[in-house]
C-alpha positions as CSV (number, residue, x, y, z in Angstrom):
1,X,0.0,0.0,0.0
2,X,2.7,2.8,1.3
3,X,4.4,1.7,-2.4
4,X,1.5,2.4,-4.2
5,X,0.5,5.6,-2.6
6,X,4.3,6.7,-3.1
7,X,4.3,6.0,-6.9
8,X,0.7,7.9,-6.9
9,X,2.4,10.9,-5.1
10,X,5.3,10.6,-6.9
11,X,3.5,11.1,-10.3
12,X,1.3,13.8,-9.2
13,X,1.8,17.4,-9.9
14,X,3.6,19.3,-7.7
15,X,0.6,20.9,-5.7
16,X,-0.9,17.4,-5.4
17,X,2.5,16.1,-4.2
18,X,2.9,18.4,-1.7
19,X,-0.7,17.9,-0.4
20,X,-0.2,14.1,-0.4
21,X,2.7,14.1,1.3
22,X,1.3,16.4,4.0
23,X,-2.3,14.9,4.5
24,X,-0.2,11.2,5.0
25,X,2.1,12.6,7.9
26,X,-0.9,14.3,9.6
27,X,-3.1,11.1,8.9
28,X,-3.6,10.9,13.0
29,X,-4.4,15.0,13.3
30,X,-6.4,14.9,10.0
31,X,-8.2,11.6,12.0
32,X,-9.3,13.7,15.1
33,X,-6.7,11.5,17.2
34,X,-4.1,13.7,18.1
35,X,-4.3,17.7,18.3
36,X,-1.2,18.5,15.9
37,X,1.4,17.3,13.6
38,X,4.8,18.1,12.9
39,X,6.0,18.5,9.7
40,X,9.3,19.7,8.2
41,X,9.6,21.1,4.3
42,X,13.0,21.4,2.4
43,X,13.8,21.9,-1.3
44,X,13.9,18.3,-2.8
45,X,13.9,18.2,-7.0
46,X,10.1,19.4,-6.9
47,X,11.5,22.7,-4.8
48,X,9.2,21.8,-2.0
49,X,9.9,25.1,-0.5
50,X,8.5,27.1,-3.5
51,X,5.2,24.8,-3.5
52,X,4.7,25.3,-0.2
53,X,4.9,29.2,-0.2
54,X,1.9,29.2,-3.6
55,X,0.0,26.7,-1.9
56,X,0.2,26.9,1.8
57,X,-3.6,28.1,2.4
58,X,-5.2,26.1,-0.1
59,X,-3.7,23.0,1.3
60,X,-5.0,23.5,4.4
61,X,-7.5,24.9,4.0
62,X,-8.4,21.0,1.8
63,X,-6.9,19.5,5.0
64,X,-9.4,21.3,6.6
65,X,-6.3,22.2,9.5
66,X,-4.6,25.0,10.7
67,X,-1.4,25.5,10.2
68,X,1.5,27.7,11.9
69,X,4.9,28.2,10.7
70,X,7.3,27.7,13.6
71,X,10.8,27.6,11.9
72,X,11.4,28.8,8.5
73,X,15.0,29.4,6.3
74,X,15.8,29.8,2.5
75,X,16.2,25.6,3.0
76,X,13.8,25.1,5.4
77,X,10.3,25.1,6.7
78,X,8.7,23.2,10.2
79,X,4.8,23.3,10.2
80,X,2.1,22.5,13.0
81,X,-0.6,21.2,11.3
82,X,-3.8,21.4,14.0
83,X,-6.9,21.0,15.3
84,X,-7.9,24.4,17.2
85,X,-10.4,22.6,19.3
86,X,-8.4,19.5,20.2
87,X,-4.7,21.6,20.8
88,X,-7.1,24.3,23.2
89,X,-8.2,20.9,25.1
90,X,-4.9,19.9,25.4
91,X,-3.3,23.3,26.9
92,X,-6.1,23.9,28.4
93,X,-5.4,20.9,31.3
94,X,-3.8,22.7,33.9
95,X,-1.0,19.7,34.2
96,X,-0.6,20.8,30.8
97,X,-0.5,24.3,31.5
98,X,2.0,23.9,34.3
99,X,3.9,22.0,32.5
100,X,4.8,25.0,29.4
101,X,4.9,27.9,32.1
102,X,7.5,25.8,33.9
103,X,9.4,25.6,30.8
104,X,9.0,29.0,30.0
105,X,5.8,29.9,27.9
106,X,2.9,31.9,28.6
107,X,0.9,30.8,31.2
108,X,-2.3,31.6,29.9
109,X,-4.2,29.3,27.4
110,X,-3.9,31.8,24.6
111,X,-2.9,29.9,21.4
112,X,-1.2,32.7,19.0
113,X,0.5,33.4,21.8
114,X,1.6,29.7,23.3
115,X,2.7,29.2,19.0
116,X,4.7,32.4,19.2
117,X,6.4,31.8,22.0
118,X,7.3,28.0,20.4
119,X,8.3,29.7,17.4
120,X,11.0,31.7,19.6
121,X,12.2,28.5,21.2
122,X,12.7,27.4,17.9
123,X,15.1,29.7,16.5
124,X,17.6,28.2,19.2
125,X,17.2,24.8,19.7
126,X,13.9,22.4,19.5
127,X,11.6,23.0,22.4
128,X,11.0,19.0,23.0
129,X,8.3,19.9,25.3
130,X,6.3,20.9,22.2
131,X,5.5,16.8,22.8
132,X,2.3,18.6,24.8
133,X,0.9,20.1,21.5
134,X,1.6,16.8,19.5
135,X,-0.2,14.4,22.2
136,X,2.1,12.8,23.5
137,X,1.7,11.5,27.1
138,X,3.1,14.5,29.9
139,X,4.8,11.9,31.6
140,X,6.7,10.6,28.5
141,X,7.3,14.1,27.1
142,X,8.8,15.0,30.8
143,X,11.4,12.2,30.6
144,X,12.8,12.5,27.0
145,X,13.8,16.0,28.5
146,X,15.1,14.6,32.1
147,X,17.2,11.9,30.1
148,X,17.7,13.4,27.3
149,X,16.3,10.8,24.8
150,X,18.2,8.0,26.4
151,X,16.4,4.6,28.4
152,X,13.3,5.1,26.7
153,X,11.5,1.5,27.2
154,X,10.1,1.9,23.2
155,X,10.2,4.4,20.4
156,X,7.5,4.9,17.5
157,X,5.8,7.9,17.4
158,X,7.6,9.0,20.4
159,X,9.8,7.7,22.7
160,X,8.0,5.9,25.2
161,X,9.0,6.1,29.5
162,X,5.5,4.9,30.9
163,X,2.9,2.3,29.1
164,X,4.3,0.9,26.5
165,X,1.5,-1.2,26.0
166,X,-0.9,1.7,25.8
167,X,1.8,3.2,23.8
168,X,1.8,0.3,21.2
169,X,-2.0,0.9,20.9
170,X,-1.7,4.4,19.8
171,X,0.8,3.9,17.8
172,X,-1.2,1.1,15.6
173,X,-4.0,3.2,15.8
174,X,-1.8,6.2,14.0
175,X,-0.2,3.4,11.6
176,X,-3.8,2.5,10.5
177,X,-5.1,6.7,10.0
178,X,-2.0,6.7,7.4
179,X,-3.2,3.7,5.8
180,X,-7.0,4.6,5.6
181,X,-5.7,8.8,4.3
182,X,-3.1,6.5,1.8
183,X,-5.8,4.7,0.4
184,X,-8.4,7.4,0.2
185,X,-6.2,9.3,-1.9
186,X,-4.5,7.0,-4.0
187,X,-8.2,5.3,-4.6
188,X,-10.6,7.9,-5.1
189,X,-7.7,10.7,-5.7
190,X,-10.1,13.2,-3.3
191,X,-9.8,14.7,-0.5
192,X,-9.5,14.1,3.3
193,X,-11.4,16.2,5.3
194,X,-13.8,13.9,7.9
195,X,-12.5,13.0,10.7
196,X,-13.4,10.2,12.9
């Protein structure tokens, strides 16, 4: 299937690439299972960059996600594609809440500003507690930082400290929203906007 879809992306036009490529990595947001998704741009032989900059709101908006642009360079571009309501629910949690004002960000639950202050933390090193915004479990998110990546117990989505079996359900459940977005487009060539 991930063959298939890749020679259907691959022989798109450029627009349609792009839009493929994004709605697959952002198959769990674009699902309703996680608030966000991370995704990084650069200039590939289709000049990703330059596709990206003519079609950023148009893609979205077919995604039917926001998007904010945390990092961006001449080579470079990192994107959090998101569900408003489900990344308010997730600040909003005051263990959540705690959690970014004790690492420096806005206490408050005010997104532009939350994203702003991510973007800053992102022109000197990545802010790993942006885990929070991708939902990924406090805990988890908590100790990649105290051990700095190491002695995770797994590592899919993200490395794993607590659950794993919990973990390994998620993580299937994610594995199959890329396989149902991948076959939606590569079958009916449409696009992905219902989420689940």
């Amino acid at each position: 299937m991930v063959e298939q879809f890749k020679k259907h992306m691959n022989n798109s036009e450029d627009h349609e690439y792009l839009y493929m490529r994004i709605a697959s990595h952002a198959a769990p947001t674009l699902m309703d299972m996680k608030p966000s998704s991370l995704i990084s741009l650069s200039n590939n032989s289709r000049k990703v960059m330059n596709i990206w900059e003519e079609n950023k709101d148009r893609i979205a908006d077919r995604l039917n996600l926001h998007y904010f642009e945390l990092l961006k360079s001449d080579k470079h571009v990192s994107i959090l594609f998101y569900r408003k309501d489900k990344i308010l629910q997730t600040i909003e949690k005051p263990e959540s809440r705690h959690f970014l004002k004790s690492m420096g960000h806005p206490a408050g639950t005010n997104l532009e500003d939350l994203l702003q202050s991510f973007k800053q933390r992102f022109q000197k090193e990545f802010p790993h507690e942006i885990g929070i915004l991708l939902g990924y479990p406090l805990e988890d998110v908590k100790d990649f930082i105290r051990h700095k990546g190491s002695g995770s117990l797994l590592c899919g989505y993200w490395k794993v400290y607590h659950n794993p079996d919990q973990a390994l359900q998620v993580f299937r459940k994610y594995d199959l929203a890329k396989e149902m977005v991948m076959k939606l487009i590569a079958g009916l060539k449409g696009e992905v906007r219902v989420a689940i």
